[in-house]
N, C-alpha and C positions, 0 to 999 in steps of 0.2 A: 195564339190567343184563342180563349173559347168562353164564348159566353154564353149563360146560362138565363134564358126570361121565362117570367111567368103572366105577364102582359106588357102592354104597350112599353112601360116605364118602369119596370120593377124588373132586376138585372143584377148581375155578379158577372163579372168578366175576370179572368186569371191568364194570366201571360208570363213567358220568360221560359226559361230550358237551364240546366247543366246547376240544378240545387239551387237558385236563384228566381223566385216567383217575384210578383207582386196581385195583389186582387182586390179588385173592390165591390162594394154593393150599392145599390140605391132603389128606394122604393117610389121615389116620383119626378129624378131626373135633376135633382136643386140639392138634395142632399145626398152625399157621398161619404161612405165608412170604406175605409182603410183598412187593411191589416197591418200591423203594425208588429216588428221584433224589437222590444224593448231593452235587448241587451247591445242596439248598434245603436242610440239616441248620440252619440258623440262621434259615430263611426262616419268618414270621408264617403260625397256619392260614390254610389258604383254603376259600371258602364252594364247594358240590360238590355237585350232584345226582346221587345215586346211589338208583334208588329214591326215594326223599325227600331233601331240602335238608340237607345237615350241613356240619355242618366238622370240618377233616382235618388232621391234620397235613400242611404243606407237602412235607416229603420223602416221602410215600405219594401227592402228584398226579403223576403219573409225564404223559410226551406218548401220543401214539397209535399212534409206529411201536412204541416198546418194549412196549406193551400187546400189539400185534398180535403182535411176533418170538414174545414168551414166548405167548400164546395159540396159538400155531402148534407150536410144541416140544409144549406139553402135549394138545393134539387128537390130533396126528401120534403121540407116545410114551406122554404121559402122565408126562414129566417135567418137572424144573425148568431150560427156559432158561439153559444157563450162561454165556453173556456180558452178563447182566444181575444188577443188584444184588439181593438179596432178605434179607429183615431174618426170621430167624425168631419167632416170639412163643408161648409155653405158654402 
């Protein structure tokens, strides 16, 4: 896992290995954006080392390049990648 801050509470962390990511952002630690592949919305969890072994919902195993595009936006800006999906969660 690595995560990426630009203060206290403003954060993108991405995890997982072998084509299988998941990542999220949050600007003040209450709200949480997802990334999300919107071609698994039906698709069964899948099993994901992130840190430790879980399982995830299939539409939050996002691939590697879209982990990297949106890690790249929020390094460089410190925002949200807008040609990707991202699922807010309160």
């Amino acid at each position: 896992m690595v995560t990426l801050e630009t203060d206290s509470e403003t954060h993108m962390a991405v995890g997982g290995k072998t084509g299988k990511y998941i990542a999220y952002v949050t600007f003040d630690n209450e709200s949480f954006y997802s990334l999300v592949d919107l071609s698994k919305l039906d698709a069964p969890d899948e099993g994901l080392v992130v840190g430790q072994e879980g399982i995830y919902p299939a539409k939050l195993c996002i691939d590697l390049n879209t982990a990297l595009k949106a890690a790249k936006t929020f390094a460089l800006l410190g925002t949200l990648q807008k040609s990707v999906i991202w699922n807010k969660k309160e």
